[in-house]
N, C-alpha and C positions, 0 to 999 in steps of 0.2 A: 588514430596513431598519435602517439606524442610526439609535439611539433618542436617544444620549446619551455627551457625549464630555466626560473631564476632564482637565485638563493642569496638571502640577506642576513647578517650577523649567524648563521647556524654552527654552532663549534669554532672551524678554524677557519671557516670561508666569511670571511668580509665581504664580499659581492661576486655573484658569480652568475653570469648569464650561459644560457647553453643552447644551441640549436642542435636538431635530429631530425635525420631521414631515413626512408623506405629502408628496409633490407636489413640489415645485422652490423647491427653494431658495438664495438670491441671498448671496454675500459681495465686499462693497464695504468704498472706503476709497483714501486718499489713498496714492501710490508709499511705499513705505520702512514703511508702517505693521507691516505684520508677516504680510500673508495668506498670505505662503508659508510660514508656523511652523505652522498651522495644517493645512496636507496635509502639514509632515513630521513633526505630534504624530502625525496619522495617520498615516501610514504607519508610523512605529514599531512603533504597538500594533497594525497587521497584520504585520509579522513582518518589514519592510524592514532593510537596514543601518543596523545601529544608529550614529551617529557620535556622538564625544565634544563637538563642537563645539555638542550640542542642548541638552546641562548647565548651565544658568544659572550663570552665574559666580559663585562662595562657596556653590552649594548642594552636599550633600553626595549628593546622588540626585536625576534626574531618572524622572519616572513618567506615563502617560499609560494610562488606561482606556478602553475605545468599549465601549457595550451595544447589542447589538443584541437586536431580537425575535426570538425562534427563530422557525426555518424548518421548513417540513413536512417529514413524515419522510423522504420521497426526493430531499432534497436535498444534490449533492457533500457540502458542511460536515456533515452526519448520518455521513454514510459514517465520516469520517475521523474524528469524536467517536466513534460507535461503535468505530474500529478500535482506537483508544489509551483505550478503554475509561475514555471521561470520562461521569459521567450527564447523563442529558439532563435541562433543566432550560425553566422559562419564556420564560428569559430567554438568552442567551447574552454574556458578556460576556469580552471581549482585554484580558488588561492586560500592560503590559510597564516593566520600571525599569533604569536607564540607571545607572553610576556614571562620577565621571570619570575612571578609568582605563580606562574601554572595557565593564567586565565588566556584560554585562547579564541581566535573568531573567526568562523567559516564563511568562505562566498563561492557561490555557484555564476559565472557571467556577473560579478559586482554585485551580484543580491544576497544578502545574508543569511543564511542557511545552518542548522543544526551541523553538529560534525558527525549524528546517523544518516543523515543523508547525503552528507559528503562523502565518509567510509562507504554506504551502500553504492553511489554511483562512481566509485572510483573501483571499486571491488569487480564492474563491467566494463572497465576501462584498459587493466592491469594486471596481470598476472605475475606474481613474484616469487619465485623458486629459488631455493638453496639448500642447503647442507640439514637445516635447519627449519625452514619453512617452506613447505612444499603447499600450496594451498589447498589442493584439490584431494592431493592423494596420500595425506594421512587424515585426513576429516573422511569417516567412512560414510557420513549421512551424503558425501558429496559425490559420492559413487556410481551412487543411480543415475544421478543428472548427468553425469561426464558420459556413461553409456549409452543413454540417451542421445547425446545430442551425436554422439557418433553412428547411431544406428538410425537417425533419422525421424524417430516417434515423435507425435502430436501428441504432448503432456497434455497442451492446453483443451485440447478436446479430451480427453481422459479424464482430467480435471472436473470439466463439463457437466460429464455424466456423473462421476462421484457429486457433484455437488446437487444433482437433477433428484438421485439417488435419495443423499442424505435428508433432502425438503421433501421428499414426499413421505421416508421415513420420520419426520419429524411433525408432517401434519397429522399421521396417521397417530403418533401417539398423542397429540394435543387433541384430538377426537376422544381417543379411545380415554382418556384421564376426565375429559369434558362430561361424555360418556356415562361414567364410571360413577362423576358427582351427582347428575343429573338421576340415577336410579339411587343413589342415598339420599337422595333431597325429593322422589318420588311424590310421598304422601303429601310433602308440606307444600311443594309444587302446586298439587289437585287441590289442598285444602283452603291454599290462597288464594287460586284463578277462582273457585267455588266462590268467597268472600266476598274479593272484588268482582266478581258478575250480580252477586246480590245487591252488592253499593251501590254499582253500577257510576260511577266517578266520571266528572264531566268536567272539560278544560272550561276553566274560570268561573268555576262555580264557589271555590270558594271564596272570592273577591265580589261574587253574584250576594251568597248569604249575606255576609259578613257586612254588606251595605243595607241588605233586606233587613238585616237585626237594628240597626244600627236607626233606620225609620221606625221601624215597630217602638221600638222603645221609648223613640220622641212624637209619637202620632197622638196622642191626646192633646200633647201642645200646640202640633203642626195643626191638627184638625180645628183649635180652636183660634189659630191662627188666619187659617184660611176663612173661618163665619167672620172673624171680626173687618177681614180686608175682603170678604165677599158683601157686606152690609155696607160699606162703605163707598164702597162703588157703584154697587145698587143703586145709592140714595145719589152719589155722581152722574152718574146716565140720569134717573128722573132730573134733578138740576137743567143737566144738559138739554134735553126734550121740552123743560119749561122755557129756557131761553130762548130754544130755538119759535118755539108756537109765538112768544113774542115777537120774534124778528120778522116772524112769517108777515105782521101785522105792519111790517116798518116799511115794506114795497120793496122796492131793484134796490133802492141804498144801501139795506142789509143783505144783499144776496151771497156777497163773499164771506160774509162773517157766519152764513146760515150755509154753506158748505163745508167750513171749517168744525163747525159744531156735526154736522151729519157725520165727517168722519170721526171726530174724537168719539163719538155717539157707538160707533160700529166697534173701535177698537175698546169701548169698554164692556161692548157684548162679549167681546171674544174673550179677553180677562177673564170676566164671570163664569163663561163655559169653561175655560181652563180651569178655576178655582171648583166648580162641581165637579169636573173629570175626575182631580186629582184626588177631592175629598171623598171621593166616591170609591175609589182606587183604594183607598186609605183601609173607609169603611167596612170594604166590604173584603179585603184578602185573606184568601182560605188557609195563610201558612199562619201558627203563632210564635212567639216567641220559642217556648219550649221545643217545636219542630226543628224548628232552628235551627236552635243549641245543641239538639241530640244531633242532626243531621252533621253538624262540622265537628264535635265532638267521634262520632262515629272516622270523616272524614279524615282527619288529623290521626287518632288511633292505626286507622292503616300505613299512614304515611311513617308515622313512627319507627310501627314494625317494620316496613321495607324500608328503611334508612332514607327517606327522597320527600319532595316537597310535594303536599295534598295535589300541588299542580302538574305534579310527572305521576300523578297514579296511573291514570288510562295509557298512557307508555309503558310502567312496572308491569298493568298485565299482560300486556304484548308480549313484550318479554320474558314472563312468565311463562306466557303459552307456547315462547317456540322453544324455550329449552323443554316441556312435556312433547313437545312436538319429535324435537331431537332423540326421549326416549323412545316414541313411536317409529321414528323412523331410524333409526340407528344400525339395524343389522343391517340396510341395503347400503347406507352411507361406507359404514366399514368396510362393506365387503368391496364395493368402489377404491374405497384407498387401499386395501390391502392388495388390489389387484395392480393398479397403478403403480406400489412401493416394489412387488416381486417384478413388474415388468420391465422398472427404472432398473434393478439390483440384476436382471439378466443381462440386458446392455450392456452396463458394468462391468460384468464376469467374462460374457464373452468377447470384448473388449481387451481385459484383462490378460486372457490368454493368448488373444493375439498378440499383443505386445510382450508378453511372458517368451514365446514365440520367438518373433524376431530381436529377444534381447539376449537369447541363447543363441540366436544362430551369428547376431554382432558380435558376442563375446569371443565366440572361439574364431570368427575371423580376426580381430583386437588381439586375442591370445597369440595365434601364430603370427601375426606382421611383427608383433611387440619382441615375440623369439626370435624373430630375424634380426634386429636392431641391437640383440642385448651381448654375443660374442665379439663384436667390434667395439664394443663399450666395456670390455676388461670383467664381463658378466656373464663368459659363456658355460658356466656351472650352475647359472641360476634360472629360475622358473617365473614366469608370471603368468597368472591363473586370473579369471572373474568369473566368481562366484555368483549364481545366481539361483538363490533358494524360496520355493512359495514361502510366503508369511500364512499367520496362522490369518481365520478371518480378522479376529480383535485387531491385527495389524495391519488389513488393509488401509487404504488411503487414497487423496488424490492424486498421488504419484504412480501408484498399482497395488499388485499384489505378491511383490518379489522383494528381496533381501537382494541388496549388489553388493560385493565387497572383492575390492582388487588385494589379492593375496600374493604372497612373494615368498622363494623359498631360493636361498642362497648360495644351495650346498645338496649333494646327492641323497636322498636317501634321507630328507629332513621333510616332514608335510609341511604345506603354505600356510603362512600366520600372516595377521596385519604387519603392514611394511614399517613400522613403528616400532614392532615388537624384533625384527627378525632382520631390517638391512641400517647398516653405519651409515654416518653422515651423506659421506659421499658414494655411496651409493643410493641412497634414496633420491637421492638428486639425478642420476645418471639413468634410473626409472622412470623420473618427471621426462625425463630429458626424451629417454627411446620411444613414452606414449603419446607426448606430446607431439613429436616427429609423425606418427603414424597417424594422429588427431590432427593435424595441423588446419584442417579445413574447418573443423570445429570451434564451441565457445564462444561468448559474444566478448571477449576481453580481446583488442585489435592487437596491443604489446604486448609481449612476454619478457622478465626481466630474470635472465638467471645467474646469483650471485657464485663464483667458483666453486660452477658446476666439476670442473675440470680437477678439483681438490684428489691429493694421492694418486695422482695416474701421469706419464708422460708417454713419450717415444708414439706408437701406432695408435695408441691411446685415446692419448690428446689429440691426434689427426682426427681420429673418426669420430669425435665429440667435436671437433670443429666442422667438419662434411656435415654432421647432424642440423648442429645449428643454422649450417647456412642454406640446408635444404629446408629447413622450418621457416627461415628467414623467407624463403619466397613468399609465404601463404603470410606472415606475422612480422609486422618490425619486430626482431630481438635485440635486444641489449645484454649482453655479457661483461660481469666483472670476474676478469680473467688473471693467470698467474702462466699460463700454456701456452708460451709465444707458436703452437701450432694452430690453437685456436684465434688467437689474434691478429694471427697472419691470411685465416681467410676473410676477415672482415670486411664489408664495404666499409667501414667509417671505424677510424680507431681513433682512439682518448686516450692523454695519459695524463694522470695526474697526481702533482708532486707537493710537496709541502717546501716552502720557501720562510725566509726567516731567521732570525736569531731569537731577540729579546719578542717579537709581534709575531709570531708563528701563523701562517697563513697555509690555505690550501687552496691552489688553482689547477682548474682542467681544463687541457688546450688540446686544441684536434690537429692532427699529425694530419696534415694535407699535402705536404709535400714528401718524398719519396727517400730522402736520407734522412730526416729525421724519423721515418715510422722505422727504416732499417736500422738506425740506433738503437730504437726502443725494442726492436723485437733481437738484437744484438745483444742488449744489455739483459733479456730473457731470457737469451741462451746460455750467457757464460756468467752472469752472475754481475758484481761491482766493475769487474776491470775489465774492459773490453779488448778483445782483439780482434785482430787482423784476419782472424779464422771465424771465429764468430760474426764476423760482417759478412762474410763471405757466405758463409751456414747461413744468414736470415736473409744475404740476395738471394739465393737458394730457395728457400722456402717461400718468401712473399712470388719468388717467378712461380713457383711449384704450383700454388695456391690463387694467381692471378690465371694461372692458365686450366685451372678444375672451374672456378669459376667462368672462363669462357666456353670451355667445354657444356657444364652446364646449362650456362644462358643460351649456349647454339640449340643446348637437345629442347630446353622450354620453346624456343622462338619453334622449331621444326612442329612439333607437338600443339 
């Protein structure tokens, strides 16, 4: 519910704070005063086009705040706060600032936000109906969803299964296309796994050769490396062994220096056996150079052809072999998915019809409350019809398998066309007005805001579009900018607001809390500029008339 609205430089309003409560609430006021600044502060600060022309002339920023009271946690606007990871707070409050070159700036609770997500999370907040924009019910895409939510369906399970539906339809052709290549690519399949089994490719082999060449090449030098430092240690050890037979000769004096020679003695055996192993290793290895060469030559050649490094071959034929594999087994795989795809697409359907179902049997209850509502609304020549026609398959979706469309026919003996095409201003309004009334439990928007609703109608008229409202009014704060002191007289909270000024032209809206000033204003409604004495008396009349329908009422809800 909108708590609280403030508006800064916007047109004629220099600063304008505004509190709102529960129930129906009335905005009056003489033509030209300013009540239409007032739905485009708001609309601002839910997220509409912003235009320059809302900038008070010499101010440097225009700014416009609405607080609203947070909503339960499952409500659309929760979603979308959680999704843009704004915290949830007590309060929720839009603020949005205008400069006058156009550049304007969103916040969600003081965090800064695009103004698609401010229009999308105000668009759950608000509903704003008029002569001229009615939201719901001239957007025919928006049709299904408003019968929906009247008839009670779970979209989001519906949803579900279309989505269950379309992913197994989608595996199923990612196979069958996988498939499809795998039998053109057959032969070269068999004729490459054939190749690499022959090569038979071994991880780190070619970093194995590629060192094995790399000795081969240097081995006549290594090998005559190793006799010149196997000769020389040779003749080191004898050294050693002569030293030591002398020492042997010297008694206990040399016994520490005749252990130190034993070991240097041992670790130059061990040397010398290293240098034979290695030369020997040398000598005698079965691979030559040319094996080599052909071998990584060969190895590299395959890597080529598969696009990948000599080191992912033994990987490439893996993979090789399961897409032959995948041709091998392909018919049972398919037949798998194609059983799965018809058994998601039954659910679906039968799903579909249930809801198909119960949105024909919602409609024509819709239809007849809606005809009960529409002869006390100066519409008893007119029809309101919802259309509910299967789509072809191509048009099913995750919303169903039905065509909605609320059609209207305004005159005897005319068939039903879009309400667009076939009802005037105000009457498409007065439509919004009788569905909403019979919806009122419905939609996740808490406010409804309807600009004169009440346009071209007075006398019994304007009563029964005031009883409307204020029956709506239970279930929705509404807000009415009115011209029908019948409907402003049943308000709980009326507004009027006046433009004040000479040379600094301003517009302020004050709430009529006291009991002679609302009777002025719904006085100065009935008779025009000059008030009388008879016209005060006509709006004591009608404000008693109207306090005591509202008690009436309040007594049958408290009973109830």
């Amino acid at each position: 519910m909108l708590t609280a609205l403030t508006i800064q430089n916007i047109v004629l309003i220099d600063r304008l704070a505004m509190t709102f409560g529960a129930g129906f609430s009335a905005l009056t006021g003489e033509t030209g005063a300013g009540k239409s600044i007032l739905l485009d502060s708001l609309g601002l600060a839910l997220g509409t086009r912003a235009e320059t022309r809302l900038v008070r002339k010499g101010a440097d920023q225009a700014q416009v705040t609405a607080v609203f009271d947070m909503l339960p946690s499952d409500h659309p606007a929760m979603a979308l706060l959680r999704e843009a990871m704004i915290p949830e707070d007590t309060t929720l409050i839009l603020r949005r600032s205008l400069s006058p070159d156009g550049r304007s700036r969103a916040f969600i609770n003081d965090q800064p936000v695009s103004a698609g997500l401010l229009r999308s999370l105000g668009e759950t907040l608000v509903e704003i109906h008029g002569q001229f924009e009615t939201q719901g019910l001239l957007d025919a895409g928006t049709h299904r969803g408003i019968l929906d939510d009247y008839a009670g369906i779970d979209r989001p399970a519906l949803r579900r299964l279309w989505d269950e539906w379309k992913d197994a339809e989608a595996r199923l052709a990612t196979e069958r296309e996988a498939m499809d290549q795998a039998r053109r690519d057959e032969n070269y399949l068999r004729q490459s796994c054939e190749d690499l089994d022959a090569l038979a490719p071994e991880t780190g082999e070619e970093e194995r050769l590629a060192t094995l060449r790399d000795r081969l090449m240097r081995r006549e030098q290594i090998l005559a490396a190793l006799h010149t430092g196997y000769e020389g240690l040779n003749e080191a050890e004898n050294i050693v062994g002569t030293a030591g037979r002398a020492l042997i000769r010297a008694g206990e004096d040399g016994a520490g220096i005749l252990a130190a020679l034993d070991r240097a003695g041992a670790e130059l055996q061990e040397a010398l056996a290293g240098i034979q192993s290695l030369s020997a290793d040398l000598s005698e290895c079965e691979e030559s150079l040319e094996t080599i060469d052909d071998r990584l030559f060969a190895l590299r050649a395959q890597a080529r052809k598969h696009d990948c490094a000599v080191e992912d071959l033994p990987a490439m034929r893996e993979e090789l072999a399961a897409r032959l594999a995948c041709i091998d087994q392909q018919d049972g795989r398919l037949a798998a998915l194609e059983t799965e795809a018809a058994r998601l697409k039954a659910a679906y359907v039968t799903r579909c019809v249930q809801i198909s179902t119960a949105r024909q049997k919602a409609a024509a209850r819709l239809d007849a409350l809606v005809a009960e509502e529409l002869p006390p609304l100066k519409l008893e020549k007119a029809r309101f019809e919802t259309s509910v026609e299967p789509l072809a398959e191509a048009e099913w979706g995750p919303a169903g398998a039905d065509q909605v469309r609320f059609l209207v026919a305004t005159n005897p003996g005319i068939a039903p066309g879009p309400l667009s095409k076939i009802a005037s201003g105000g009457e498409m309004a007065r439509f919004m007005l009788a569905l909403k009334v019979v919806m009122a439990e419905t939609g996740a928007a808490r406010t409804l805001i309807f600009d004169e609703v009440d346009t071209g109608i007075g006398g019994a008229t304007a009563a029964a579009v005031g009883d409307r409202l204020a029956r709506l009014a239970a279930a929705r704060q509404t807000l009415v900018v009115t011209h029908a002191p019948q409907v402003a007289a049943r308000a709980d909270h009326h507004y009027i607001v006046r433009k004040e000024g000479a040379a600094d032209v301003t517009t302020t809206i004050l709430p009529l809390t006291e009991a002679d000033p609302r009777r002025e204003e719904i006085a100065r409604m009935l008779s025009g500029a000059s008030i009388t004495p008879e016209s005060r008396a006509a709006a004591e009349k009608l404000l008693e008339s109207s306090a005591n329908v509202n008690r009436s009422e309040n007594g049958v809800a408290k009973a109830i």
